[in-house]
C-alpha positions as CSV (number, residue, x, y, z in Angstrom):
1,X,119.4,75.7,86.7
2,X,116.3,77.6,87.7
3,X,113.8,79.7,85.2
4,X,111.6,81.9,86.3
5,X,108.7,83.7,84.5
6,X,108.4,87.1,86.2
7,X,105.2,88.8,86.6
8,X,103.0,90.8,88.8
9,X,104.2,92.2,92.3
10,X,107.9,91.1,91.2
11,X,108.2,92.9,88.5
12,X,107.5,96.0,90.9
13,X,109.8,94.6,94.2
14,X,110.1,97.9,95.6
15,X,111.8,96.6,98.7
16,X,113.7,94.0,96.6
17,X,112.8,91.1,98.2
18,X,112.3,88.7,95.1
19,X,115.9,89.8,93.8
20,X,117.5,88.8,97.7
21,X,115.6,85.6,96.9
22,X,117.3,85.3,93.5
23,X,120.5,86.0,95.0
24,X,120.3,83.8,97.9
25,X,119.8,81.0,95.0
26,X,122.3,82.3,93.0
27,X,124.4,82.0,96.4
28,X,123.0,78.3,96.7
29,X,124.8,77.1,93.6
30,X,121.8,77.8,91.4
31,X,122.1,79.6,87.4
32,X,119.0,81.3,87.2
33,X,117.0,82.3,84.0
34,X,114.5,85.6,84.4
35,X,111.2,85.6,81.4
36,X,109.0,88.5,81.7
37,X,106.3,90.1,80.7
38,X,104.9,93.2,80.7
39,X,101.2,93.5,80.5
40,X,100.1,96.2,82.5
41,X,102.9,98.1,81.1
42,X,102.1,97.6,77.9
43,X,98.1,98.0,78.2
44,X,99.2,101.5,79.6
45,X,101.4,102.8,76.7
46,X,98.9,101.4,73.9
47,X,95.8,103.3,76.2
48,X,97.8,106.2,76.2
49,X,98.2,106.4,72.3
50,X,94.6,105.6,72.0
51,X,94.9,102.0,70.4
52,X,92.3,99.4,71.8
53,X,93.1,95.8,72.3
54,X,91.4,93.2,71.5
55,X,91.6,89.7,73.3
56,X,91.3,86.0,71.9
57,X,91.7,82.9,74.1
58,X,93.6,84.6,76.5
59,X,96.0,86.2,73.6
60,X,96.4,90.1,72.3
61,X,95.7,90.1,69.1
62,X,99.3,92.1,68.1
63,X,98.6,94.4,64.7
64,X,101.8,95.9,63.0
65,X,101.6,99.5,65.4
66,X,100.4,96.9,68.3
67,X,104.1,95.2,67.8
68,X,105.9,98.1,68.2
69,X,104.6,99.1,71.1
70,X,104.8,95.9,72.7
71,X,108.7,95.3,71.9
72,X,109.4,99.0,72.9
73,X,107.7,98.6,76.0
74,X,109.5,95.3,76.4
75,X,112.7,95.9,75.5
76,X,113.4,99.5,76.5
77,X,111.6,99.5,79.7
78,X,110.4,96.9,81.5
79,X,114.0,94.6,80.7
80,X,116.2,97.0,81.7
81,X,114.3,97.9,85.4
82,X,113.7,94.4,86.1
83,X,117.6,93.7,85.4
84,X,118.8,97.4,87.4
85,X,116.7,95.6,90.3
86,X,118.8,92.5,90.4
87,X,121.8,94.6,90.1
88,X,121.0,96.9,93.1
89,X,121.0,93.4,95.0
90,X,124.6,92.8,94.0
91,X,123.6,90.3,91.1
92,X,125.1,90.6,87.4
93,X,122.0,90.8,84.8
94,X,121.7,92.0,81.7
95,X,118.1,92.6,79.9
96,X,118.1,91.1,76.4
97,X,115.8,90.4,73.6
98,X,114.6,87.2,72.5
99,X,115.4,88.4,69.2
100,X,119.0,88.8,70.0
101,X,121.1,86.5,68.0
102,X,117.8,85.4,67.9
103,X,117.3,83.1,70.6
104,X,113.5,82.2,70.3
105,X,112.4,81.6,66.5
106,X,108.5,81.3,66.3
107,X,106.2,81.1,63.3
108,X,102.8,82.8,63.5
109,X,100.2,81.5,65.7
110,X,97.4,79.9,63.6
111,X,94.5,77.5,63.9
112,X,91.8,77.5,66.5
113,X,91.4,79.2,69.7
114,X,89.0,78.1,71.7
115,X,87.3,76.2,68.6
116,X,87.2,79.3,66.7
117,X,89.4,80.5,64.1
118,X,91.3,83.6,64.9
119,X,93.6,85.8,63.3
120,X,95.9,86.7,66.3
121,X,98.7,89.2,63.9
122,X,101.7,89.1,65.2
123,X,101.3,86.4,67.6
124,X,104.3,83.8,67.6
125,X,104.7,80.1,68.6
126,X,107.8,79.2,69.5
127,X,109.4,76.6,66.8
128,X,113.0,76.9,68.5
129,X,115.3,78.1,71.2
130,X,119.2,78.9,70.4
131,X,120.1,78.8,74.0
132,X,123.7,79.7,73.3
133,X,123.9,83.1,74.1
134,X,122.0,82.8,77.6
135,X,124.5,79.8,77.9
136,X,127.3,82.3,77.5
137,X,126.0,84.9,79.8
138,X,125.0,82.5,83.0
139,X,129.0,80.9,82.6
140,X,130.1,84.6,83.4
141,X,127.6,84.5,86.2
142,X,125.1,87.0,84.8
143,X,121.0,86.9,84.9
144,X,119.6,87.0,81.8
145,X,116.7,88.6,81.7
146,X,114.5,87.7,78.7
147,X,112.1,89.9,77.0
148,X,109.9,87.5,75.2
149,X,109.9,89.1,71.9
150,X,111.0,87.0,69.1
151,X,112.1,86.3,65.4
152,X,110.1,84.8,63.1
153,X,111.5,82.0,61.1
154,X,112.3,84.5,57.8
155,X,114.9,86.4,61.0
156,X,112.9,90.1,59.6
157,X,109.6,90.1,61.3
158,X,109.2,90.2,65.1
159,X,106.7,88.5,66.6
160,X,104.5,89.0,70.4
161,X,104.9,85.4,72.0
162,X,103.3,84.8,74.9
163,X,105.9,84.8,78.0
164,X,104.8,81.5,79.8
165,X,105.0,80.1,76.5
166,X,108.4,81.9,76.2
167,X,109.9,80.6,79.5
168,X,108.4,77.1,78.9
169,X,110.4,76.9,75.8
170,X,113.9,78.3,77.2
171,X,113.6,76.2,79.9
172,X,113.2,72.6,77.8
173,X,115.9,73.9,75.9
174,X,118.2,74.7,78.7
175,X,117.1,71.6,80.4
176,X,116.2,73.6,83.5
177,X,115.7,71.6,86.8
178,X,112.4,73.8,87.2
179,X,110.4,76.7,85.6
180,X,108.9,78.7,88.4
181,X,106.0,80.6,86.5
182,X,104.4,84.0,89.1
183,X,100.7,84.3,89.3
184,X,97.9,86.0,91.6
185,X,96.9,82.7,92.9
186,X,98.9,79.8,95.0
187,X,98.8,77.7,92.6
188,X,96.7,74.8,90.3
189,X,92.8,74.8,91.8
190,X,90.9,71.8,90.5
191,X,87.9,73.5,91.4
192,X,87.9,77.2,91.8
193,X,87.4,79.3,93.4
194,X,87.2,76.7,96.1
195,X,90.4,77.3,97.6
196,X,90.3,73.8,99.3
197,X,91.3,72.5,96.0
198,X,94.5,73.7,96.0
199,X,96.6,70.9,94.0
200,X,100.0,69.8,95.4
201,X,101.3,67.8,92.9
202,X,99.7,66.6,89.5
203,X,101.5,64.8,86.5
204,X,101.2,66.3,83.2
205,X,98.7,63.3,82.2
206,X,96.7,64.3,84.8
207,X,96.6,68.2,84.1
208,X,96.4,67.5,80.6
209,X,93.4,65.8,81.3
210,X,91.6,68.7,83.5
211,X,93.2,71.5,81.1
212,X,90.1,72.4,79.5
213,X,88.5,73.4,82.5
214,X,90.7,76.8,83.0
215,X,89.7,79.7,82.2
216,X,91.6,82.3,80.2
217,X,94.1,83.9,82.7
218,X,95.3,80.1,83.8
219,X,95.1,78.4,80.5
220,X,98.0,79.9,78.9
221,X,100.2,78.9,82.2
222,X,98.4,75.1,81.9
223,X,99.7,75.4,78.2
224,X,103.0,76.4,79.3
225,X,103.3,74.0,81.5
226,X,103.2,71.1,79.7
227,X,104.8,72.3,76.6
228,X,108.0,72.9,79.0
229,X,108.0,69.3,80.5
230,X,107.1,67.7,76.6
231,X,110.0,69.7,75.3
232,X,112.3,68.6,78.3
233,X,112.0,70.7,81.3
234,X,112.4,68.6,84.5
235,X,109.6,70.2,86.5
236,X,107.1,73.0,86.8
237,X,106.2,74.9,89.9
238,X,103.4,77.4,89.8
239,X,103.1,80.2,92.5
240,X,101.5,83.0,94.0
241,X,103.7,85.9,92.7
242,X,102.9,88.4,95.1
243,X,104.3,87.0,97.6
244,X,108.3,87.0,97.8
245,X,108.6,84.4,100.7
246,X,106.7,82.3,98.1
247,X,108.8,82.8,95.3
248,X,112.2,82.3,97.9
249,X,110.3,78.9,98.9
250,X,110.0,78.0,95.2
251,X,113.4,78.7,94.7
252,X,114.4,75.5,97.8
253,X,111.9,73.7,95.7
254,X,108.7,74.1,98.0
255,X,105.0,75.7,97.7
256,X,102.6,76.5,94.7
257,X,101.6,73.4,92.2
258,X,104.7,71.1,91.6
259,X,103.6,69.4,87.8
260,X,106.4,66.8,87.2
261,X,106.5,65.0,83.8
């Protein structure tokens, strides 16, 4: 079992090339998991309604009218066209909330960021997975497609968690072979932006030692990344997103930064 944290040029895929990839998986024997997010879609529909975000330690700091926006944007759009892609390449998907059942129970993000306290709102981190409902849909050979949106523990409040965190969590809990997480770069640099630096393979050790050298846009996926193999997951690949011969090489378990446990 495969899961795969959407972003970036796939979640566009005009010419549907990342869902042929999915399907030629899917083809290969392989259940495959979709986590997205949604952050240009959602900076778009908050600048059109005139609200300003405001960023800490890579997170958006999610206000009561903030949430709303993000789940709607979530939910209601970017779910349902990521799933009515992998259908018009023949594959069974279905776009779902993390809330449904609920799947993903978080508590509120608290504590330090960066070494400075921060009140993030409505920022979740994820406590548990109820994996029994994506369990149910991959058995009928349907894509889930995850919008990372979920409970918090009282089952009332929603809360924003961050997607990599998301997918890092489903995937421990479904005990994924790999979590393939999208980026803008090919990978894990030791030392960017020198692009000789490219990393292979690294153990989670290892990156956990370096992790505090990544700025904000990596960190989070770092974070991710070794949350997923703590909790369980098997192995992590990181990729260049905008590229769907990348992601299909990801899929036969080559390319990108391979972080093994």
């Amino acid at each position: 079992m495969i899961v795969v944290k959407f972003g970036g040029h796939a979640m566009k895929d005009e010419n549907g090339s990342f869902a042929k990839a999915i399907s030629a998986a899917q083809k290969a024997g392989e259940q495959v998991v979709v986590v997205h997010g949604g952050g240009p879609q959602i900076d778009a529909a908050l600048i059109s309604k005139g609200i300003v975000s405001k960023w800490v330690g890579g997170f958006r700091v999610t206000t009561k009218e903030i949430f709303d926006v993000v789940e709607d944007v979530l939910v209601n759009q970017v779910g349902p066209e990521v799933a009515m892609t992998l259908e018009r390449a023949g594959i069974k998907a279905q776009a779902l909330s993390a809330r449904t059942l609920p799947t993903v129970i978080a508590s509120r993000r608290k504590g330090l960021i960066d070494g400075t306290p921060a009140d993030l709102g409505l920022v979740g981190e994820v406590e548990s997975v109820n994996p029994a409902y994506l369990l149910q849909l991959l058995a009928q050979g349907v894509v889930p497609v995850v919008a990372p949106v979920s409970s918090d523990v009282d089952l009332k409040t929603g809360l924003n968690v961050n997607a990599d965190f998301a997918a890092s969590a489903i995937a421990a809990s479904l005990e994924a072979s790999s979590l393939i997480v999208m980026t803008d770069v090919a990978g894990i640099y030791r030392n960017w932006p020198d692009k000789d630096s490219l990393i292979d393979t690294i153990s989670a050790g290892e990156l956990e030692s370096i992790k505090s050298g990544f700025a904000d846009g990596m960190a989070p996926k770092v974070q991710a990344t070794l949350d997923a193999l703590s909790y369980g997951a098997k192995a992590v690949r990181i990729i260049d997103g905008t590229d769907s011969e990348n992601f299909a090489s990801a899929l036969a378990g080559r390319g990108g930064t391979l972080v093994v446990a």
